[in-house]
N, C-alpha and C positions, 0 to 999 in steps of 0.2 A: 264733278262729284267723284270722289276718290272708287274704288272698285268695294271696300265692305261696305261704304255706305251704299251703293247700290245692291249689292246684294239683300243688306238687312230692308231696304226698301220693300224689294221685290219678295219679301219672305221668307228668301231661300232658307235661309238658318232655321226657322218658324216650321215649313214643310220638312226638313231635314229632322227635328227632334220628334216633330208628328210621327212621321212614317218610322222612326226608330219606337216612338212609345207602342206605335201600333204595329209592327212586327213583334216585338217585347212581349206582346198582351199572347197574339196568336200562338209564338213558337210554344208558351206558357200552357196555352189550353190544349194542344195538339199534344204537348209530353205527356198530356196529364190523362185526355182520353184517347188518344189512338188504340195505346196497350187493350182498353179495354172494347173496340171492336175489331180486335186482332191485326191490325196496320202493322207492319214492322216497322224494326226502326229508321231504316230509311226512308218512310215518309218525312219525317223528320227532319231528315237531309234532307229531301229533297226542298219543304220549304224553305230553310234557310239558304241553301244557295237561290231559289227563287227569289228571297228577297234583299237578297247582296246583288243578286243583278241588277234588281229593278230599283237598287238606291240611286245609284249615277242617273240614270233616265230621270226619274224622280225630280231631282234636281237642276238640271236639265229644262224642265217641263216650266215648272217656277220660275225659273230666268225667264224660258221665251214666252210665255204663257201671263196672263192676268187673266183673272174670275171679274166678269164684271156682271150688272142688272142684266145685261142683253147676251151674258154666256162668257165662253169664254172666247177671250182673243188675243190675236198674239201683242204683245207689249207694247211693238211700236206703233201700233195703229189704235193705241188708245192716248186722248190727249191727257196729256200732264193732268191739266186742273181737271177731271172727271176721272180721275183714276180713284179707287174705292179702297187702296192697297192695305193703308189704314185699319180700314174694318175689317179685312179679310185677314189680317195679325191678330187679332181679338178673337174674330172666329177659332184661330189657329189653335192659341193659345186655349183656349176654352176646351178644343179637343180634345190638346197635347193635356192637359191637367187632366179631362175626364180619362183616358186612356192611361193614364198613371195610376189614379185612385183602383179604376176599375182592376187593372193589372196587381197592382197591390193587396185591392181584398181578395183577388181570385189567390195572388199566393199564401193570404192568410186561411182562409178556408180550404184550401186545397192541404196545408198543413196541421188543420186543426180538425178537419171535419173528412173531407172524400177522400183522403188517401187510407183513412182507417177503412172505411166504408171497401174501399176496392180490395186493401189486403183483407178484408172479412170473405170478400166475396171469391178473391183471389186462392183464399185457404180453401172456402167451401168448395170450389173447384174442383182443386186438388181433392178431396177428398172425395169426391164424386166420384174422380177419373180413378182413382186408388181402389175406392171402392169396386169400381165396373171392372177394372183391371184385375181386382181377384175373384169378380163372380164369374169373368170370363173364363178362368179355368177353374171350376168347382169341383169338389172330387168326385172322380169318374165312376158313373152307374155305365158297369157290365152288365149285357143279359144274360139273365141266370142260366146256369147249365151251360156255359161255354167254358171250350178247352183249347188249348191249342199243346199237340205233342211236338215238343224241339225233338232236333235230331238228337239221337242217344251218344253220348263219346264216346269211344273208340279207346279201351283202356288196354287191347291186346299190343302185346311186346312187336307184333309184324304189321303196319304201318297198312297194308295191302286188306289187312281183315273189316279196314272200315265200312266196307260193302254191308258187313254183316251186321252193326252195329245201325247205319242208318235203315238198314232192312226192316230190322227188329221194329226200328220208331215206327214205319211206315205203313208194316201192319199192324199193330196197336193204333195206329192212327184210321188206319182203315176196317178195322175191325170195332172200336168205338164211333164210326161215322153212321155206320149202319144200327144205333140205337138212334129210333126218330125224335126222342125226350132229351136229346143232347145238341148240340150244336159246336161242331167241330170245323175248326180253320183245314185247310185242306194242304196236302205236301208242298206247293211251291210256295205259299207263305211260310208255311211252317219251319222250312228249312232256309228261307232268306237268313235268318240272324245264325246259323251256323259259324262256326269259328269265330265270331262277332262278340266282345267282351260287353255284355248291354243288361242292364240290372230286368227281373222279372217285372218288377212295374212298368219299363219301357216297352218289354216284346208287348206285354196285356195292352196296353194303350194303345200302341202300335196296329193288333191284331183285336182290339173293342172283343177281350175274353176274360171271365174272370179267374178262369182256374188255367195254372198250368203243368203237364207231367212233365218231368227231364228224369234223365239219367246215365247209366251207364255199361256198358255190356264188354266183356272181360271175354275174348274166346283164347280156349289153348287145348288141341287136339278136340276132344271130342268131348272136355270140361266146358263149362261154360258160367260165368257171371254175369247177374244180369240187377243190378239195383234200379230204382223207380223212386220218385218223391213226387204229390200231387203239394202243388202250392196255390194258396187264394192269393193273389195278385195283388186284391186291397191293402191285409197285412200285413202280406210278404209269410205268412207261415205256413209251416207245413201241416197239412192234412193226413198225409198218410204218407209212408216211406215202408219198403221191406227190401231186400237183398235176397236173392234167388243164387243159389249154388247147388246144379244140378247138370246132368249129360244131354248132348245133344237130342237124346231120345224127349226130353219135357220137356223140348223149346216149346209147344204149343201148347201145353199143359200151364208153362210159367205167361206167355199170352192172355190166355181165358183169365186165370187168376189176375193178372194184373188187371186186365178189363173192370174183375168182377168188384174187386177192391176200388177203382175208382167209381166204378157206379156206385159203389156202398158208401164211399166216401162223401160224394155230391150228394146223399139223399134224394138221388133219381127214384120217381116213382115211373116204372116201366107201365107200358101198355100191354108188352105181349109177357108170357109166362119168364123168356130166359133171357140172356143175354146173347148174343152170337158167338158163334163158335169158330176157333181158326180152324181153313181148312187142311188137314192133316195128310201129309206123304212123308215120304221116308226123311231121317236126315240130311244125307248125301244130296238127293235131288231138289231139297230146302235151299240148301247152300248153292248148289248150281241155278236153282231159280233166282234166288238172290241177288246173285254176282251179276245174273246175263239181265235181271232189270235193272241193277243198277251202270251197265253198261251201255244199255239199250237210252240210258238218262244224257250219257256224258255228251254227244251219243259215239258209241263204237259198234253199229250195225251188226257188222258183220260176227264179230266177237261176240255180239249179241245171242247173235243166233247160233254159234256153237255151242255156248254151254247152255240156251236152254233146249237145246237138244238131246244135249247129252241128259239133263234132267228127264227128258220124257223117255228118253232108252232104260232110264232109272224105274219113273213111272209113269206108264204111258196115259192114265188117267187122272194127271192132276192136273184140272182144267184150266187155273190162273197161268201156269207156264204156257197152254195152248193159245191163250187169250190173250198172253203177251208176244208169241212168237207170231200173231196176226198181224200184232201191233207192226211188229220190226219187219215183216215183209212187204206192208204196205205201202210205209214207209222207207224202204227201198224203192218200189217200183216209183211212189210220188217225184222223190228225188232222184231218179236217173241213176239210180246203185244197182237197180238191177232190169234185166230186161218187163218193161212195162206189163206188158201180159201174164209173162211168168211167175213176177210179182205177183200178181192180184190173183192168179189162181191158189200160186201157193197160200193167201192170205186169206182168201174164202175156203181153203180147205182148212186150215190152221181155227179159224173161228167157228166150224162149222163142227169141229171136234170139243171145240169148250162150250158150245151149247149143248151136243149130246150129252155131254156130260156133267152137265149142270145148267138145267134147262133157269134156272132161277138164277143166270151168273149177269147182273146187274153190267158192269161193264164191257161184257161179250155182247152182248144187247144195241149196246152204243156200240158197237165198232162195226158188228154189220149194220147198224144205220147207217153209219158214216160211209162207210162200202157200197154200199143201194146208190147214196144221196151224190157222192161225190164220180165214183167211177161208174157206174151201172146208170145213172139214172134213172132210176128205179122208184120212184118218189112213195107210192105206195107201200113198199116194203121197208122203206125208209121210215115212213111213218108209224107201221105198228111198230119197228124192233124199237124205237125213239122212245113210245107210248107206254111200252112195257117196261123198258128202261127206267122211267123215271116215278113208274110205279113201285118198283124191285125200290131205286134209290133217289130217292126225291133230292134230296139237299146233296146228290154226288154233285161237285162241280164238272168233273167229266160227260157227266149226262147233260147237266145241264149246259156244258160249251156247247155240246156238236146239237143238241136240241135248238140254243141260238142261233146257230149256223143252218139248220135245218128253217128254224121261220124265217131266215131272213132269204133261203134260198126260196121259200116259198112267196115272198113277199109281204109276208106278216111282220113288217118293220117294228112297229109299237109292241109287237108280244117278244121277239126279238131281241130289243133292248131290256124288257122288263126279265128276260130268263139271262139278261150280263147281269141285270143290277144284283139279280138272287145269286150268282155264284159268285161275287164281287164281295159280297156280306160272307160268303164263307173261303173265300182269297184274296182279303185287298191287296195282296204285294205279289200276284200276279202277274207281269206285263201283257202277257198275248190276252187278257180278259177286258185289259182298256185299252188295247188295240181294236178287236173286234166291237166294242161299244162305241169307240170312235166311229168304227168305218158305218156303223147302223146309226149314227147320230148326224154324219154326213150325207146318209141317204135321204135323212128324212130333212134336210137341209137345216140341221140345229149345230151349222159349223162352231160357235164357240165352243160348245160343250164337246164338240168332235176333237177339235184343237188341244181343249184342255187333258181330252185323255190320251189324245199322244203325247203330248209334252211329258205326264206321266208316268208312261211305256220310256221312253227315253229317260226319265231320271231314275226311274228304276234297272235300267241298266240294259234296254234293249233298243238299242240304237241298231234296225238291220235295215236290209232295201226294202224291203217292205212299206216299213213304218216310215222311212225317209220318202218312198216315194209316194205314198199317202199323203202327209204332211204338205210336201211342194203340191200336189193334186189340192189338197185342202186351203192352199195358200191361190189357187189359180180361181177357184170359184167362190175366194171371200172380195175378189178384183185387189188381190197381192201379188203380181205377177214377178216384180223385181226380187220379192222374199222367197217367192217359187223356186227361181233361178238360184240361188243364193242355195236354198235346199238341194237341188240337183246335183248342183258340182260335190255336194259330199256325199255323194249315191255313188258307190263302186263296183256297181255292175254298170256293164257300158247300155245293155240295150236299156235300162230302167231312166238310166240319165238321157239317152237322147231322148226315149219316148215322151218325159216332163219337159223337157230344155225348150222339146221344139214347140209345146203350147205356151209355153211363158216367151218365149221370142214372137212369139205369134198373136199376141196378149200385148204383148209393148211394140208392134209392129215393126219387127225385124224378120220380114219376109224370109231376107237371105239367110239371114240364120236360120231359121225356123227352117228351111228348106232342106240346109246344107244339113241340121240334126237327123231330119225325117231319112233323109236319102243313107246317112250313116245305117239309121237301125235297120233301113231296107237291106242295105247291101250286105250288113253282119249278120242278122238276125231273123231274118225274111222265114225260115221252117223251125222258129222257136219263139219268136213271137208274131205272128200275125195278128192278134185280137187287141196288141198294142198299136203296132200300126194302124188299123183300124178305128182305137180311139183318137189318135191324132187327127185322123182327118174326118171325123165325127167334131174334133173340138174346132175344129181350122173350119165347119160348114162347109167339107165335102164328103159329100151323101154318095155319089154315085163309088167313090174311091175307097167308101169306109166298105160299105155294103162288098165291093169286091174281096176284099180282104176279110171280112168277116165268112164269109161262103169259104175263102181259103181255108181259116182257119177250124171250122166244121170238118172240111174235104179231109184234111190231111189228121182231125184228132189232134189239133194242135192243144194246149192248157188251156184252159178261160176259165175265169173264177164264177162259183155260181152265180150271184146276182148280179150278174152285167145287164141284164135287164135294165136293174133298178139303180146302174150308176149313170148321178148326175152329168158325167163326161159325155155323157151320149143323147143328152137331151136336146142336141141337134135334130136328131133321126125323129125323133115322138111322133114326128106330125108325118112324114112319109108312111105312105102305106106299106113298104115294105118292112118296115120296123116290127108290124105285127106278124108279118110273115117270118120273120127270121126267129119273135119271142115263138113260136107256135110249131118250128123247127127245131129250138132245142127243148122244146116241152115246158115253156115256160109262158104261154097266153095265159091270158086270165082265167078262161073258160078252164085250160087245165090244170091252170094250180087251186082254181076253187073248188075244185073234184079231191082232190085231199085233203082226207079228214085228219086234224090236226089239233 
């Protein structure tokens, strides 16, 4: 028997058009509904090569194979006269026609009927997703009574005068914060879009404010220009606008006014009888205040503190210069600019003259909290000057930082967080505000959200060792150890990197690393960080080695940041009894932080 007749015997040809009608039928209904339970198109593909492989086989199968009553078997073990081959053509055929017809009406109905059906459904979609996609940005409700004051531009001919110009914003900004019926974005957002070409509907969105002041201030000798325009945000128009052309003597006189003109403008209904008032010194010692805060910003310490010196040789009772020259001593001694002691004396005597003299000075309030809290330990004195602080200026975010800083030293983590989230609303574009919410959102182990607001603090432009060695620290206790490492080598302080390196090496069990990093920051840094070494071997479960080293760093007055208590790095120690001796050492038990009223 020649080889087609054996084939056609065997059916092959018969299974060959079969498996072709019935691939035909499936590819058919697979184009037709995948789309609509979202399959890509390569499912698609992927059937059709599925079923080019399996034609050969297929074929194949037929040759060696016969369907018989008793199953199948293979060919040659069925004898000739009981072979069924016959009937199982007939079957075949019967298929191959039904798998035609069927294929055929699904392509007529799919052309006549479902494919309308899908683009109905297909448009309705779309028109859904269009729809959601414009409620998702619906136009923006500001809460009423928000302002945000840009920095003023700088229109004088000498480039150097722009001191005086963002001065000006700064107190208008802080002179309108302390009306409680307003709600005012505070200086470090406010002056983010500085030099920044960004239409007034973006800073407002930006800054969730509906009104914004800008301007401009013109100085020459002892003239001075000073224009103002209040804008609704929603609009875009203007509210109110005037232009001040007057002498250094009514700079504070053109202040009040402009204040008074945007409260009138907002239709603020006030609580109390007036408005607040700038506080008034001579000229001369305006200007010298000015310059030495806005130096005291960049920062230039030292330059700081001359000219506002020289301002208080001007007038020795104008207590914002005292209360900034606390600021820049402190800050000296913090950072190693000036002898530590000598600093903080001069810093508590500097403060200690701008409450004399203005016993109601709202952020003189905060800074010997901060003094009590951070250098004195002092928690009680900490507490009332904080308390009274934030009576004087509830919505200052100044009060409000070093008061977060204050619950989280006391271990009130949750009140803490909640006095970020309030200064946050009145400086989202802050970084050091989603820094510190970070580090209290990591205490209380809510690492995502800890993550997300460093990630934030860095895209905002504050990429320092701090926040990087945070971060790697935040990457060690999410069990990210490799990400850790990855954070540390961009850490350029050496002791900040060994101290992360050697818990991430020690994380992914590399002893010797881990070892060789520890013994680095011992030998560099051994009487400038001792309470890091310490958390090394707190994070490595050595107890006996942290504990020395912590004692070290007490002995010697070394840094420690307040809530080391309550950092996770250390939850080796919890269960040692000395752990409560050491909190109860730096005045941090429980017994005595529940003893301040808070």
């Amino acid at each position: 028997m020649s080889l087609y007749n054996e084939l056609k015997r065997r059916n092959v040809f018969r299974v060959a058009i079969a498996y072709l009608a019935g691939a035909w039928l499936l590819t058919e209904v697979a184009g037709t509904l995948f789309p609509v339970f979202g399959i890509p198109d390569w499912g698609i593909r992927f059937m059709v090569i599925v079923f080019a492989l399996g034609f050969v086989p297929a074929l194949i199968i037929s040759w060696a194979y016969e369907l018989t009553p008793e199953g199948l078997k293979r060919e040659k073990d069925v004898v000739r006269d009981a072979s069924i081959t016959h009937v199982t053509a007939k079957r075949l055929d019967g298929i191959t026609i039904g798998l035609i017809v069927v294929a055929l009406a699904f392509i007529l109905a799919d052309r006549l009927w479902l494919s309308s059906k899908l683009a109905e459904q297909s448009a309705a979609l779309v028109e859904v997703v269009t729809d959601s996609e414009q409620a998702s940005e619906p136009e923006p409700q500001y809460p009423p009574n928000s302002i945000a004051v840009l920095p003023f531009v700088n229109m004088s001919s000498d480039p150097e005068q722009e001191y005086f110009s963002d001065g000006i914003s700064e107190e208008l900004l802080n002179q309108l914060a302390k009306i409680p019926e307003l709600r005012v974005i505070s200086r470090s957002s406010a002056f983010y879009f500085k030099g920044k070409e960004l239409k007034i509907a973006d800073v407002a969105r930006e800054l969730n404010v509906a009104h914004v002041l800008e301007g401009s201030v013109r100085k020459s000798g002892n003239q001075v220009r000073i224009t103002a325009q209040l804008i609704e945000a929603r609009s875009d128009t203007h509210l109110w606008s005037e232009a001040y052309d007057r002498t250094l003597d009514d700079i504070f006189a053109i202040q009040d006014e402009i204040a008074t003109k945007v409260v009138g403008a907002l239709k603020v209904t006030l609580l109390g009888e007036v408005i607040p008032k700038a506080k008034v010194t001579s000229p001369e010692a305006y200007a010298l205040y000015l310059q030495g805060r806005h130096l005291a910003q960049l920062p230039s310490y030292f330059r700081a503190e001359e000219l506002l010196k020289k301002a208080l040789a001007i007038d020795p009772e104008y207590a914002p210069a005292w209360e900034r020259l606390a600021m820049v001593y402190s800050t000296q001694a913090r950072t190693q600019l000036r002898d530590y002691d000598e600093g903080l004396r001069q810093a508590r005597k500097a403060n200690k003259m701008a409450l004399e003299l203005d016993p109601d000075f709202a952020w003189a309030h905060a800074q010997r909290g901060y003094q009590a809290m951070m250098f004195d330990r002092d928690f009680e004195a900490a507490a009332k000057h904080l308390q009274l602080a934030r009576i004087l200026a509830p919505k200052d975010t100044k009060v409000l930082g070093v008061s977060a800083a204050f619950a989280e030293t006391l271990g009130r983590l949750d009140e803490a967080i909640e006095l970020g989230k309030q200064a946050l609303t009145l400086d989202p574009l802050d970084p050091i505000l989603y820094i510190n919410l970070a580090t209290n959102y990591s205490y209380t182990g809510q690492l995502d959200m800890a993550e997300a607001m460093f990630r934030k603090s860095i895209e905002l432009g504050y990429k320092s060792v701090y926040t990087l060695t945070w971060l790697a620290k935040l990457h060690l206790l999410q069990g990210r150890p490799d990400e850790a490492l990855a954070v540390a080598e961009q850490i350029d302080l050496e002791q900040r990197e060994f101290h992360v390196s050697s818990m991430a090496y020690h994380d992914l069990g590399q002893a010797v690393l881990s070892q060789a990093a520890l013994s680095a920051l011992k030998e560099g840094y051994a009487d400038s960080a001792a309470a890091f070494i310490a958390e090394v071997h707190a994070w490595r479960g050595e107890a006996d080695a942290s504990f020395e080293w912590l004692d070290r760093a007490i002995e010697e007055s070394q840094y420690m940041w307040g809530s080391l208590s309550f950092d996770p790095a250390f939850n080796n120690l919890h269960d040692d009894p000395r752990w409560q001796a050491f909190r109860a050492r730096v005045g941090r038990s429980e017994e005595q932080l529940k003893k301040i009223e808070f």
